[in-house]
C-alpha positions in Angstrom: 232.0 54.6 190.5 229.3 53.0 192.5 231.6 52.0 194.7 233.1 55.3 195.3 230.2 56.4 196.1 228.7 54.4 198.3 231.8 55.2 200.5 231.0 58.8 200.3 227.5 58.1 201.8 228.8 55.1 204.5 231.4 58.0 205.5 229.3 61.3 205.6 227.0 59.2 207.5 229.5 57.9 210.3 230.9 61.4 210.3 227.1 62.8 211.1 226.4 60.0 213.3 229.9 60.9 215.7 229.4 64.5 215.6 225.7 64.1 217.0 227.2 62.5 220.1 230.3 64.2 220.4 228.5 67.3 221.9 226.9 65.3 224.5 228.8 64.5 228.0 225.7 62.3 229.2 227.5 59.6 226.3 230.7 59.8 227.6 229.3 59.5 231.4 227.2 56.4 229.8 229.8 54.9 228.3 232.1 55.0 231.3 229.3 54.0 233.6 229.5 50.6 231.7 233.1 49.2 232.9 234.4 48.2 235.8 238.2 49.1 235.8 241.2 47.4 237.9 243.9 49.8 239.2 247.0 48.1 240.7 249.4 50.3 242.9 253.0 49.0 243.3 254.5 50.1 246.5 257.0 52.0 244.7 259.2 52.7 241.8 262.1 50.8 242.7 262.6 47.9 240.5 261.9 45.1 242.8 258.4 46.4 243.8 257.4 46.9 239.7 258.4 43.2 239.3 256.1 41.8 242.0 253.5 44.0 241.0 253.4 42.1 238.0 253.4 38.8 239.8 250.3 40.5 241.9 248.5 41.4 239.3 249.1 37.7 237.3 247.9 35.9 240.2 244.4 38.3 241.0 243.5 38.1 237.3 243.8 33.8 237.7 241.8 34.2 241.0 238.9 37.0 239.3 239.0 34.9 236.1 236.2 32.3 237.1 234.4 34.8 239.2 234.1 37.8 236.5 233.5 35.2 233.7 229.8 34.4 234.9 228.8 37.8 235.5 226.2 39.4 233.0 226.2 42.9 234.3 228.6 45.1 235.7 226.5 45.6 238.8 226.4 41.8 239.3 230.5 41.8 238.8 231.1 44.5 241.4 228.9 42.9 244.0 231.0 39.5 243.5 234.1 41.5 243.7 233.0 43.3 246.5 232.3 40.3 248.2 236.1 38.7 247.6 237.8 41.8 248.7 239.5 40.3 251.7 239.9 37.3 249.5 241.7 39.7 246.9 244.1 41.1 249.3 245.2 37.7 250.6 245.9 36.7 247.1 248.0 39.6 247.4 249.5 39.5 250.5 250.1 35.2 249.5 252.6 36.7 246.6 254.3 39.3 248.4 255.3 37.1 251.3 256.6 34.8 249.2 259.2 37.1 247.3 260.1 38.3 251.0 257.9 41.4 251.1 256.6 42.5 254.8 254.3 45.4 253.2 251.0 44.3 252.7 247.9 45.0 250.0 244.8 46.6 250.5 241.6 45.9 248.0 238.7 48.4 247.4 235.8 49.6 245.0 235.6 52.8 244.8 235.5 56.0 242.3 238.8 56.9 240.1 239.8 59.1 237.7 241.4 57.2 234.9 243.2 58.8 231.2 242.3 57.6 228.0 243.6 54.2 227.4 243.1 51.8 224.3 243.4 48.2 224.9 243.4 46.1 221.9 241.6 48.9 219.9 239.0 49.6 222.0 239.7 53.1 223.6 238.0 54.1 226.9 237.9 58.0 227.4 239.8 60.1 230.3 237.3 60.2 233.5 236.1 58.9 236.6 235.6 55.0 236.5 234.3 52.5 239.1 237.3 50.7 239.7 238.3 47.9 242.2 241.7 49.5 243.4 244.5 47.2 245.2 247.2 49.2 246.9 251.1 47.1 247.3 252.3 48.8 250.5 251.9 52.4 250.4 250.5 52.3 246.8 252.4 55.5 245.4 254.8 53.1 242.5 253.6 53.5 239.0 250.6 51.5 238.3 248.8 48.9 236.2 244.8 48.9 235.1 243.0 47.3 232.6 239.2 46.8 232.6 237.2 44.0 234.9 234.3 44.0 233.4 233.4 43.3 230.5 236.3 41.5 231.0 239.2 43.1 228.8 241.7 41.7 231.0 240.3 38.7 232.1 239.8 36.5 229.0 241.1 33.0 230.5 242.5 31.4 227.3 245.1 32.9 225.7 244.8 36.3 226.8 243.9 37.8 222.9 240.8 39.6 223.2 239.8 40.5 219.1 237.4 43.5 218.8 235.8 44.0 215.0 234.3 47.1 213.9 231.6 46.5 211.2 231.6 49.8 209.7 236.0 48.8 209.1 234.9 46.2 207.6 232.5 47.6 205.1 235.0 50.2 203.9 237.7 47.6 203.6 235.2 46.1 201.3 234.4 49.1 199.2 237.9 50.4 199.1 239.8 46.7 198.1 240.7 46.9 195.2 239.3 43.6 192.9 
């Protein structure tokens, strides 16, 4: 009984604590304002260009690995990107040329609207993102992103990125059953 309801409480609480913010746009603009997004454009659809999109965008992540690691803000991470976007684009330009392609890449920072996504359970909202953007050819193919910073994408290791929720974890608790 105790049990029951403490989980009553925990979720009228959680339930009162996301309807105070859900009327407020300044969160969401907050909350976006925090990531850094990458956006990967393959020259087109054709089946060729989505396969060395892939081999792109395995190659930048090995190249921004190091450099987004050591980065405590996203400010700081879009400076250092900013700074290796000709660096980016011949990382680029290095893997097209060698699977025979003559188009070449094109790396910004700049402003883009984004859908919701969830990687790994964390969901980031539909809006407009800072983004570091690099355009295969004429960059109108479907497309890859993931998030830069914090560095969603760009884990090193093993790739696994493990988010935990500590309100899950209490009503796992409560509702196990002993």
């Amino acid at each position: 009984m105790k049990k029951a309801i403490v989980l009553i409480l925990l979720i009228a609480s959680i339930a009162g604590i996301a309807l105070g913010f859900a009327g407020t746009g300044a969160q969401n603009d907050s909350d976006r304002a925090a990531y850094l997004r990458v956006h990967i454009r393959a020259n087109s659809n054709a089946q060729c260009d989505q396969a060395v999109k892939y081999q792109v965008r395995d190659k930048v992540v090995e190249f921004l690995t190091p450099t987004v690691a050591d980065c405590a803000t996203k400010e700081a991470a879009m400076e250092k990107i900013g700074s290796k976007l000709g660096e980016i684009a011949r990382v680029a330009d290095g893997v097209l040329r060698a699977n025979g392609y003559t188009y070449g890449a094109k790396a910004s920072i700049r402003k883009e609207e984004f859908p919701t996504r969830v990687y790994e359970g964390a969901t980031l909202e539909a809006g407009v993102y800072d983004a570091l953007i690099l355009e295969l050819g004429t960059g109108k193919g479907d497309n890859w992103w993931c998030v830069v910073y914090p560095p969603l994408c760009f884990t090193g290791g093993n790739g696994n990125v493990v988010y935990k929720s500590k309100i899950a974890e209490i009503i796992r608790f409560f509702t196990q059953k002993r």
